[in-house]
VOBADO-475139 format. One record per residue (C-alpha): residue number from 1; residue in three letters; x, y, z. Coordinates in Angstrom, 1 decimal. Example, Ala and Ser with C-alpha at 12.3 -4.5 7.8 and 13.67 -1.06 7.14 Angstrom:
<nodes>
  bati  roke      px      py      pz
     1   Ala    12.3    -4.5     7.8
     2   Ser    13.7    -1.1     7.1
</nodes>
This chain:
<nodes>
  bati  roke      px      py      pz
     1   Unk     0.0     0.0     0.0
     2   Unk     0.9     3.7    -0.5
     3   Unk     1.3     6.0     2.0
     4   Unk    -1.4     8.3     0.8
     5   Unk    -3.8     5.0     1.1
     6   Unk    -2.7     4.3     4.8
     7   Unk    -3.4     7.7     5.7
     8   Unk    -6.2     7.5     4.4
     9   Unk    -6.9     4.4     5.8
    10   Unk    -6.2     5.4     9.5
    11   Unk    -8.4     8.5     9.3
    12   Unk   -11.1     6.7     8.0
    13   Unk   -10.8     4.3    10.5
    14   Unk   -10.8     7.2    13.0
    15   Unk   -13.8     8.9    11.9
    16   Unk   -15.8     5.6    11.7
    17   Unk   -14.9     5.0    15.4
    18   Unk   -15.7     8.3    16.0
    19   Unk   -19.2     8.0    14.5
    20   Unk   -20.2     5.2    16.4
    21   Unk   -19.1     6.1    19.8
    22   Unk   -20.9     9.7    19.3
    23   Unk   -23.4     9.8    17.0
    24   Unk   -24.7     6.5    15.7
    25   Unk   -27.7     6.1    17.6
    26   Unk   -29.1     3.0    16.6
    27   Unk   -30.1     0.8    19.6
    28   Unk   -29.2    -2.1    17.4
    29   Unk   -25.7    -1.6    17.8
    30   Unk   -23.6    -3.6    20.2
    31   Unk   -20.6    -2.9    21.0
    32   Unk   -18.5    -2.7    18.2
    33   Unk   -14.8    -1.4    17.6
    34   Unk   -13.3    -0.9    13.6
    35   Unk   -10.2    -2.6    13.8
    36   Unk    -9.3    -2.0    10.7
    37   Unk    -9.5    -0.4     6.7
    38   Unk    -8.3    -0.9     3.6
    39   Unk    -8.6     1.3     0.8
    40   Unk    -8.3     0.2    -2.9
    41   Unk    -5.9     1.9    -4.8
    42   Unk    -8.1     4.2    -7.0
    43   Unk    -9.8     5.4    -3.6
    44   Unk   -13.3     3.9    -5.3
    45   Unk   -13.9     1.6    -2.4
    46   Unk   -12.7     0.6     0.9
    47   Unk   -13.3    -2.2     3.3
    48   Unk   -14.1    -1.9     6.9
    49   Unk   -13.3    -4.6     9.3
    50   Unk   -15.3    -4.3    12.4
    51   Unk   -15.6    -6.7    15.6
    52   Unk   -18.3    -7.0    17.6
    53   Unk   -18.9    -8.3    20.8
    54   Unk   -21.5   -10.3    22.3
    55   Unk   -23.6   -13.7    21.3
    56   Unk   -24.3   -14.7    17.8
    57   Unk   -27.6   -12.9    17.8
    58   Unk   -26.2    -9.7    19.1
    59   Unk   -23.2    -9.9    16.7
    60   Unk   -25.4   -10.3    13.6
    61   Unk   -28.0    -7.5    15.1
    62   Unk   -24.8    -5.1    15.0
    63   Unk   -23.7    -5.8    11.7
    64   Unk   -27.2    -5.4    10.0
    65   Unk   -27.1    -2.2    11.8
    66   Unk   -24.0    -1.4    10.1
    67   Unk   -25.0    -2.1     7.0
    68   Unk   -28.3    -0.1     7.2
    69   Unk   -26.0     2.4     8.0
    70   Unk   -23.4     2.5     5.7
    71   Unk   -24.9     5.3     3.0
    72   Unk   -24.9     7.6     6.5
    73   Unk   -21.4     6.7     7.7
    74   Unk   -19.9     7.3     3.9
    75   Unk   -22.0    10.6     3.8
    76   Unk   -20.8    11.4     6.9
    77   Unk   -17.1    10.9     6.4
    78   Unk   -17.6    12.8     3.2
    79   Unk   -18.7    16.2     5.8
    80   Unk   -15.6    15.2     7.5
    81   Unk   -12.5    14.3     5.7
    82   Unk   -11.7    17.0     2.4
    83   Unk   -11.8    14.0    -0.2
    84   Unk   -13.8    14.5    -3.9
    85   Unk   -14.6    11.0    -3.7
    86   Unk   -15.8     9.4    -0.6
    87   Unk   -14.8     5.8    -1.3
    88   Unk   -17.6     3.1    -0.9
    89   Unk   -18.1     1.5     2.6
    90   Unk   -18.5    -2.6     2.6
    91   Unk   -18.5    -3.3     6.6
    92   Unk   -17.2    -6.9     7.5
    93   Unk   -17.1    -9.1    11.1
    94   Unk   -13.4    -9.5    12.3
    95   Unk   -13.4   -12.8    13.6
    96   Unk   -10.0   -12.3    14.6
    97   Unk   -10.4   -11.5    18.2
    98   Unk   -13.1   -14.1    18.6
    99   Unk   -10.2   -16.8    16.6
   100   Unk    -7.4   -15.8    19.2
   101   Unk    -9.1   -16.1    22.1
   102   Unk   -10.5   -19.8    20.8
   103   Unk    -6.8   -20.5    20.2
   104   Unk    -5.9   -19.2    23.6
   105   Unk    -8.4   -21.0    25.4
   106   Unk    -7.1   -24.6    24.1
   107   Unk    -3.4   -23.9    24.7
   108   Unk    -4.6   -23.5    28.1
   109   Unk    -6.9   -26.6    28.0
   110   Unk    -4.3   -28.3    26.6
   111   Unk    -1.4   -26.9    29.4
   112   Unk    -4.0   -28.0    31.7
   113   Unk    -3.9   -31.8    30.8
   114   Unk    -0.4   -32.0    30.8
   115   Unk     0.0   -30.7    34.2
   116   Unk    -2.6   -34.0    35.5
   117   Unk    -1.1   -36.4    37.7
   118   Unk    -0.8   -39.4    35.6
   119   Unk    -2.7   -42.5    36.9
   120   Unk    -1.3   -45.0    39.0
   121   Unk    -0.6   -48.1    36.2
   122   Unk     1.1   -45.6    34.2
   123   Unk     3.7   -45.0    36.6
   124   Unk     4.3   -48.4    36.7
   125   Unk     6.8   -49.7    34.2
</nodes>
């Protein structure tokens, strides 16, 4: 990536968090934090990585929400950033979170079991 795109890519990501902490008001929304953006090269479109927290229902409730809402975020971000193009929003769930604390939660299964007392026939022999 350029470093005109990851500018642009941080403030967008900036403003987005912005929005929703301040002045999203849908009840819909959980609680949801943009962890990241990427913006194409031409500045035509940009992808918005967002992850939510909560059950399954409440995760899906919050990204509908966000894509109800994504002609008023871009319009938005257009008032607020001095672009001629506002690039087009597509929000997707960041399961990345949810997958590393999965991962951590087996390693410490798994350091669990190996710290067991092994049974008594196995010492044997």
């Amino acid at each position: 990536m350029s470093q005109r795109t990851d500018r642009l890519d941080s403030q967008i990501r900036q403003e987005l968090m912005e929005l929703l902490q301040r002045e999203m008001k849908d009840p819909r929304l959980g609680f949801a934090t943009i962890t990241r953006v990427e913006t194409a090269r031409d500045l035509g479109h940009a992808r918005v990585w967002v992850s939510v927290l909560g059950n399954e229902v409440e995760r899906e409730r919050t990204m509908r929400a966000l894509q109800v809402a994504t002609p008023w975020l871009r319009r938005k971000l257009g008032e607020r950033l001095s672009l001629r193009h506002v690039p087009e929003l597509t929000v997707r769930e960041d399961d990345s979170i949810a997958s590393g604390d999965r991962v951590l939660q087996i390693i410490q299964e798994l350091s669990g079991e190996a710290t067991e007392p092994l049974p008594d026939d196995a010492e044997e022999g």
